[in-house]
TISEGU-627290 format. One record per residue: residue number from 1; residue in three letters; y, x, z of N, C-alpha, C, O in turn. Coordinates in Angstrom, 3 decimals. Layout:
N
[r NUM,'ALA',[Y,X,Z],[Y,X,Z],[Y,X,Z],[Y,X,Z]]
...
***
This chain:
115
[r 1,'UNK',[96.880,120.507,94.044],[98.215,121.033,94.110],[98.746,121.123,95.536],[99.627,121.960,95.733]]
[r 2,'UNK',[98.292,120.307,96.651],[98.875,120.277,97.838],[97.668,121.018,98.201],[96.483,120.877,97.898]]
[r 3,'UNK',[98.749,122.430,99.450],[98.171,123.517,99.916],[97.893,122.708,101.777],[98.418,121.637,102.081]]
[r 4,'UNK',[97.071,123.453,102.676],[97.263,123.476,104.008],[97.295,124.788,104.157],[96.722,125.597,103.428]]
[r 5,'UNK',[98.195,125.110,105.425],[98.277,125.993,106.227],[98.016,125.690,107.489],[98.402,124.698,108.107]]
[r 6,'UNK',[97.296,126.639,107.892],[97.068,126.157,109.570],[97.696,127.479,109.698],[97.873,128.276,108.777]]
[r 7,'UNK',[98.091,127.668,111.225],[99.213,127.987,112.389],[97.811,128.201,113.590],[97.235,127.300,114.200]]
[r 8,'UNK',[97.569,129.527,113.644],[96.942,129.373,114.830],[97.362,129.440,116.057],[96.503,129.274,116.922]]
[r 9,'UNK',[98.871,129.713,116.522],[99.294,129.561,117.604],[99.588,128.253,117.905],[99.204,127.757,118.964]]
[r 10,'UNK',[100.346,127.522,116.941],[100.453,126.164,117.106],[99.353,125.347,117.354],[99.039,124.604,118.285]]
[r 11,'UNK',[98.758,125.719,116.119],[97.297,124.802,115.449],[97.602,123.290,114.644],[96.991,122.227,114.529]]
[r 12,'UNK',[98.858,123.827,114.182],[99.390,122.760,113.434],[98.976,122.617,111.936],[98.195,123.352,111.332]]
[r 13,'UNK',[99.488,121.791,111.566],[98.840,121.893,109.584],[100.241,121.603,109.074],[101.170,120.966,109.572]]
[r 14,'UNK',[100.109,122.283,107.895],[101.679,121.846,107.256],[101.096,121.784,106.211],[100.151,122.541,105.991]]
[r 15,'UNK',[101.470,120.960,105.398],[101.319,120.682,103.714],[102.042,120.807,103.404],[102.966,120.082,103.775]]
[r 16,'UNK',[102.292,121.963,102.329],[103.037,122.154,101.288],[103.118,121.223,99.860],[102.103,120.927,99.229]]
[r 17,'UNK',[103.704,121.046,99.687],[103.462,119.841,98.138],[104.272,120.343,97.416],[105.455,120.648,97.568]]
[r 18,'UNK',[103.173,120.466,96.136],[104.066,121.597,94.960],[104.736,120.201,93.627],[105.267,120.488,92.554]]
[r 19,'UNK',[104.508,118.895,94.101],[104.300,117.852,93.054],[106.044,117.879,92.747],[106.956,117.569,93.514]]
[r 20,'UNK',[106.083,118.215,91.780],[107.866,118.000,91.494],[108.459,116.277,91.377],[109.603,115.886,91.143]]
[r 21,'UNK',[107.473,115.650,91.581],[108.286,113.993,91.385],[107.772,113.694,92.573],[107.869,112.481,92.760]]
[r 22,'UNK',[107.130,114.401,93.707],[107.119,113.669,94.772],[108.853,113.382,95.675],[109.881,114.052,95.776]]
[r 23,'UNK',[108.378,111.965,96.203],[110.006,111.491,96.594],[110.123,112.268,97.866],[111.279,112.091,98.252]]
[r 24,'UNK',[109.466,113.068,98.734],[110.043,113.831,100.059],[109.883,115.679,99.352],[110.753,116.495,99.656]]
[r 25,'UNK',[108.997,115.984,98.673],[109.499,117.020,98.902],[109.993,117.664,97.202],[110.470,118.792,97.083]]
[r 26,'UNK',[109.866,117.123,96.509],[109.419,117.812,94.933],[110.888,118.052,94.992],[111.794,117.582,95.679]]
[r 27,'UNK',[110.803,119.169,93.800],[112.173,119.550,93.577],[113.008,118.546,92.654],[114.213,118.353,92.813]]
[r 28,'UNK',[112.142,117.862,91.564],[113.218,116.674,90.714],[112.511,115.350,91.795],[111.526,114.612,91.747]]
[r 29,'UNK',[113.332,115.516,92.467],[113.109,114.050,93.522],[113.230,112.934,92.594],[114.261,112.918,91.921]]
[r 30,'UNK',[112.231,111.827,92.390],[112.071,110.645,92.670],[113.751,110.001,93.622],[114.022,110.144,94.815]]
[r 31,'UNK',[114.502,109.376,92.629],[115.185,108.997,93.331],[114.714,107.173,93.140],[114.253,106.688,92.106]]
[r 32,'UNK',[115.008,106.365,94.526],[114.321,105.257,95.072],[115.345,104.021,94.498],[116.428,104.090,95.080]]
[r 33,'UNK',[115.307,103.291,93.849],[116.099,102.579,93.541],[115.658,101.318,93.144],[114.655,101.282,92.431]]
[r 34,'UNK',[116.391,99.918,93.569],[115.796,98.804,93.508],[114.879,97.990,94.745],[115.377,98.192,95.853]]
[r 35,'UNK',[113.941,97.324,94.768],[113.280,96.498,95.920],[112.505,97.782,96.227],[112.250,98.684,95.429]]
[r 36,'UNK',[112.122,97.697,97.727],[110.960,98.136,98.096],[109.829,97.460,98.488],[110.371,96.910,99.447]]
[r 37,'UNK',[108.626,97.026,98.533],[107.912,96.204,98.546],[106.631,97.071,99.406],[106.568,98.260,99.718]]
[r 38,'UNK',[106.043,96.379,99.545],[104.565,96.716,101.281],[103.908,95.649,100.367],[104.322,94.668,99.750]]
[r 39,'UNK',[102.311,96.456,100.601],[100.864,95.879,99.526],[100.020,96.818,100.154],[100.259,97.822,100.824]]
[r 40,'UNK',[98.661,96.100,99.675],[97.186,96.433,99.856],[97.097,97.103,98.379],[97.330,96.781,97.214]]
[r 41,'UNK',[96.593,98.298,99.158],[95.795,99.368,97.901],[94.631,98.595,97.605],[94.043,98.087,98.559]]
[r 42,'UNK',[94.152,98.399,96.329],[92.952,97.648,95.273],[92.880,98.739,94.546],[91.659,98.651,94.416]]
[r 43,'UNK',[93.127,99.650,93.985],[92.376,100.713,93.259],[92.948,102.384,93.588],[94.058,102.355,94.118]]
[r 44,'UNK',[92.616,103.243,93.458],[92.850,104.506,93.855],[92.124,105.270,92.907],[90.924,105.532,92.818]]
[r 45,'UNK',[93.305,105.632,92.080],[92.977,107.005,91.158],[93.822,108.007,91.152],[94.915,108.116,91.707]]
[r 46,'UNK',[93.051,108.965,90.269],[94.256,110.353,90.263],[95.032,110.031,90.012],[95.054,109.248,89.063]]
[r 47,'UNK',[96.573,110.499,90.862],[97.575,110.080,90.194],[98.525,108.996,90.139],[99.625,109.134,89.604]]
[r 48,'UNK',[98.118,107.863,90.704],[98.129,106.507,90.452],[97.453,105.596,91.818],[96.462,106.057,92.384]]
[r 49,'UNK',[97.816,104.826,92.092],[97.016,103.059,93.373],[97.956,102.501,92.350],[98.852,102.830,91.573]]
[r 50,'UNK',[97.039,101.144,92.911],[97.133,99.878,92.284],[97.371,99.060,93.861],[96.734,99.033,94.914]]
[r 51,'UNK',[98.661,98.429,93.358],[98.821,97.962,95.150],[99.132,95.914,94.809],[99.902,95.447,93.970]]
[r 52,'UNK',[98.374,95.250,95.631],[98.607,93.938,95.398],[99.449,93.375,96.122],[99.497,94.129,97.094]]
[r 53,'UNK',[100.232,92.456,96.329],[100.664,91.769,97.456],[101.147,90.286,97.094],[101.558,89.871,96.010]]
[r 54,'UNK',[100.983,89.604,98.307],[101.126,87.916,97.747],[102.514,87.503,97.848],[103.201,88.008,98.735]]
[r 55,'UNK',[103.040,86.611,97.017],[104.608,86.158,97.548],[104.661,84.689,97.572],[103.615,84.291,97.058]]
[r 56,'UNK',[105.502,83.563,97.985],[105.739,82.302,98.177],[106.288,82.061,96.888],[106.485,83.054,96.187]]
[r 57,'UNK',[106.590,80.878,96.415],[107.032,80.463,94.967],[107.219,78.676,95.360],[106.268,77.914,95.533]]
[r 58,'UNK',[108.355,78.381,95.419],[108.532,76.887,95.303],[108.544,76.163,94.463],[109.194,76.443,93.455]]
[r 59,'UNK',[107.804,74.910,94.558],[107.318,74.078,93.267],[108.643,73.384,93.442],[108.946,73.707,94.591]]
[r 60,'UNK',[109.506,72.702,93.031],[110.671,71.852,93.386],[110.304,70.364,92.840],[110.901,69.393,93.305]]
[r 61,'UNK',[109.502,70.243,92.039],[109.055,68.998,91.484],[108.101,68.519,92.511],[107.692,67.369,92.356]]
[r 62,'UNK',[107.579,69.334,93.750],[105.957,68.894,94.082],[106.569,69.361,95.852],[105.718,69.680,96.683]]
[r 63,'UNK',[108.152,69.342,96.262],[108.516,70.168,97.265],[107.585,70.522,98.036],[107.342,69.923,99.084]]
[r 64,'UNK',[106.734,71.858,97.495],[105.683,72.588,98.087],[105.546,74.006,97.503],[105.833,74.320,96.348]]
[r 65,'UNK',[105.100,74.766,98.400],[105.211,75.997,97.815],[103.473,76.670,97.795],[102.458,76.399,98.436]]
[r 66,'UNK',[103.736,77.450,96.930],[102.138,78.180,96.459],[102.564,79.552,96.601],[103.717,79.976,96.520]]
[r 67,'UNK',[101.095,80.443,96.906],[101.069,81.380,96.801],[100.628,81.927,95.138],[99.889,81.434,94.286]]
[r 68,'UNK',[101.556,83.296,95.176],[100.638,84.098,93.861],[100.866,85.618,94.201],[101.527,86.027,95.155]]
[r 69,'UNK',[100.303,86.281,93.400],[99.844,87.577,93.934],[100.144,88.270,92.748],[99.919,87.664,91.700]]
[r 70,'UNK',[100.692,89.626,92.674],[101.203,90.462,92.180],[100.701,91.831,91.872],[100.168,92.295,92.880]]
[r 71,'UNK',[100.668,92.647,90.868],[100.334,93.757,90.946],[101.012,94.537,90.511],[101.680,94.374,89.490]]
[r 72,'UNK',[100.974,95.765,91.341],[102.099,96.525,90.503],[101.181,98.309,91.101],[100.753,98.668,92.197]]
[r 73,'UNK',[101.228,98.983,89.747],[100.698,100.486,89.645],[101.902,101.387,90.108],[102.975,101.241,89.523]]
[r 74,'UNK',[101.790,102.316,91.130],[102.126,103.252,91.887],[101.916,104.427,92.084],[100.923,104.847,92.678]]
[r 75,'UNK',[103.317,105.515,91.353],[102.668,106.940,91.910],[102.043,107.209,92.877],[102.314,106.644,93.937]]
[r 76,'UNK',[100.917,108.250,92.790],[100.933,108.859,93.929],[101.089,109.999,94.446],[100.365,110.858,93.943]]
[r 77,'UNK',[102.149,110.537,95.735],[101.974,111.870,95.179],[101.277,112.816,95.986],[101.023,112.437,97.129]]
[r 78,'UNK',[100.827,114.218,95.581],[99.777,115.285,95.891],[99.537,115.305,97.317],[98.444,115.369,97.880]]
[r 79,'UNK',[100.649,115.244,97.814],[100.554,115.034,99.646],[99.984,114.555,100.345],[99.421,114.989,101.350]]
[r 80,'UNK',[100.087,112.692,99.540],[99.536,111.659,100.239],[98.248,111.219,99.401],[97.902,110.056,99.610]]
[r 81,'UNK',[97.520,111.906,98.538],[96.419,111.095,97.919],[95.125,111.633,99.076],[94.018,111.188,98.777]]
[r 82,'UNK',[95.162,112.449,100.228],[94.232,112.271,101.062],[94.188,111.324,102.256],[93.155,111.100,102.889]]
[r 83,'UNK',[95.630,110.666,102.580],[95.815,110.045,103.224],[95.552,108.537,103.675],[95.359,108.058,104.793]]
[r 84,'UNK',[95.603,108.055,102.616],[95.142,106.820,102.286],[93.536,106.468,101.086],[92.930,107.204,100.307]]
[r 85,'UNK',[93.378,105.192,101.434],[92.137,104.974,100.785],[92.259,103.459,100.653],[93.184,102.853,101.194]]
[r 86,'UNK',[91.483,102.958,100.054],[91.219,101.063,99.316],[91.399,100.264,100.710],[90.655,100.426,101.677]]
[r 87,'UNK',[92.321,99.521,100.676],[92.795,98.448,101.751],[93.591,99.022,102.701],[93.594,98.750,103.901]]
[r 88,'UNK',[94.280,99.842,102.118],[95.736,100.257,103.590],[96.610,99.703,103.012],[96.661,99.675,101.783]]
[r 89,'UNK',[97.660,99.031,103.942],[98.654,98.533,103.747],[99.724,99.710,103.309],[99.770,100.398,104.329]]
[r 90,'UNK',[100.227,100.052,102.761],[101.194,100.861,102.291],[102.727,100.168,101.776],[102.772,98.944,101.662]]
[r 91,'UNK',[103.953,100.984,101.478],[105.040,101.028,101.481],[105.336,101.111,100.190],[104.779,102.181,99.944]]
[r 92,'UNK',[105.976,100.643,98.814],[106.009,101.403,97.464],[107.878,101.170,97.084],[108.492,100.129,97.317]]
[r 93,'UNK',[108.383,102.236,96.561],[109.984,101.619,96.253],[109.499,101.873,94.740],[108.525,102.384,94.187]]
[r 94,'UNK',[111.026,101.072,94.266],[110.873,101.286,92.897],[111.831,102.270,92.288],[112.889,102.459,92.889]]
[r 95,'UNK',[111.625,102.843,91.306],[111.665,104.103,90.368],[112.254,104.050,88.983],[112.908,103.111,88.530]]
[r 96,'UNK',[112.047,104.794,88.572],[112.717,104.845,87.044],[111.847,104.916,86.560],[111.018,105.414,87.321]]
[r 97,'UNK',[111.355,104.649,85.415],[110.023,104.759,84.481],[109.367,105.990,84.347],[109.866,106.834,83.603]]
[r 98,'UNK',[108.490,106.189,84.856],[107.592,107.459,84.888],[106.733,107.394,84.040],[106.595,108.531,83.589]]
[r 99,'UNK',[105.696,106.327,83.290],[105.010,106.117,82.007],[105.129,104.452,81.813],[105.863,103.542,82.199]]
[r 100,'UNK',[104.225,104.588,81.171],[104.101,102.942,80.463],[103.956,101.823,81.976],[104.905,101.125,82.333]]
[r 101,'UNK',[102.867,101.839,82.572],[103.084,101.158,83.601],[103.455,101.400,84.788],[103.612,100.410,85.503]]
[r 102,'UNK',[103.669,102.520,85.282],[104.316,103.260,86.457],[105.728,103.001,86.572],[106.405,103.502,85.674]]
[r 103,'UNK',[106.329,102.356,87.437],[107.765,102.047,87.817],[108.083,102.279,89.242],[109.232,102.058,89.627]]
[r 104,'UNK',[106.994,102.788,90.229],[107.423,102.977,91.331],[106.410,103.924,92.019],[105.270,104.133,91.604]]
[r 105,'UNK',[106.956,104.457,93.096],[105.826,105.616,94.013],[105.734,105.124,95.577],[106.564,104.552,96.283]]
[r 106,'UNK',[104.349,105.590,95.849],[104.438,105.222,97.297],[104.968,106.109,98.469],[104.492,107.236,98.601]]
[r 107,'UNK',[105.837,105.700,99.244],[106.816,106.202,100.059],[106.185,107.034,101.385],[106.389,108.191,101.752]]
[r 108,'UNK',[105.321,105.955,101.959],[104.749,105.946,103.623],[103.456,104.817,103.501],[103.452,103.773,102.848]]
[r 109,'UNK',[102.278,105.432,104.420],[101.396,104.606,104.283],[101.908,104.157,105.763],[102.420,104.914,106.587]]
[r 110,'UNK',[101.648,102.696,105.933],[101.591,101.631,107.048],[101.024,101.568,107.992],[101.391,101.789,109.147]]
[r 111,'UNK',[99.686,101.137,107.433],[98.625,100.965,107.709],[97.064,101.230,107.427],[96.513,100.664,106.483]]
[r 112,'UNK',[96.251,102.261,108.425],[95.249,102.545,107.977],[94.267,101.595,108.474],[94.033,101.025,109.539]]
[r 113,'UNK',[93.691,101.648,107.080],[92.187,100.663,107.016],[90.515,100.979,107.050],[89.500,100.514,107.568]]
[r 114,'UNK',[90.971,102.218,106.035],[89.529,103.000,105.559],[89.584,104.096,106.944],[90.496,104.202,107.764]]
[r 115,'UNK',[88.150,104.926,106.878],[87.526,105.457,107.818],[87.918,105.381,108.981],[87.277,105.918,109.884]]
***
């Protein structure tokens, strides 16, 4: 669904993105609402990353704190599924329910890892 154009005077690339729930360009915008949260991509499919990230949790009985780790499934949209790949740190806000486990899309990738 996402086109390139190259510009040969420029030699620029523009992507067009035809994805209507993408949050920068689609026409029914993704509106962003709630936490935004930063995670490591662990799976990459059509459509969809799977993004992990760890958080602190205080024991109050044991005054010590543990880590645990989280997952949460993430649009993706047409623009950015060449952009990123397994272990970039990425950006995800949260959303309105898009299916059963989808509650949020990814915004901006961070950090590149792969190639």
């Amino acid at each position: 669904m996402a086109e390139k154009k190259i510009k040969k005077a420029e030699e620029k690339v523009e992507i067009i993105c035809k994805d209507r729930l993408c949050p920068i360009h689609g026409d029914k915008k993704l509106k962003q609402r709630g936490r935004i949260f930063e995670g490591i991509v662990t799976k990459k499919l059509p459509g969809r990353v799977t993004v992990e990230f760890e958080r602190m949790l205080k024991i109050p009985k044991y005054e010590r704190y543990e880590k645990r780790k989280t997952k949460i499934h993430a649009r993706l949209p047409d623009c950015m599924k060449n952009d990123l790949d397994v272990e970039d740190l990425i950006q995800i806000a949260e959303t309105r329910p898009i299916s059963k486990t989808i509650h949020a899309v990814v915004t901006k990738v961070i950090r590149r890892i792969g190639k």
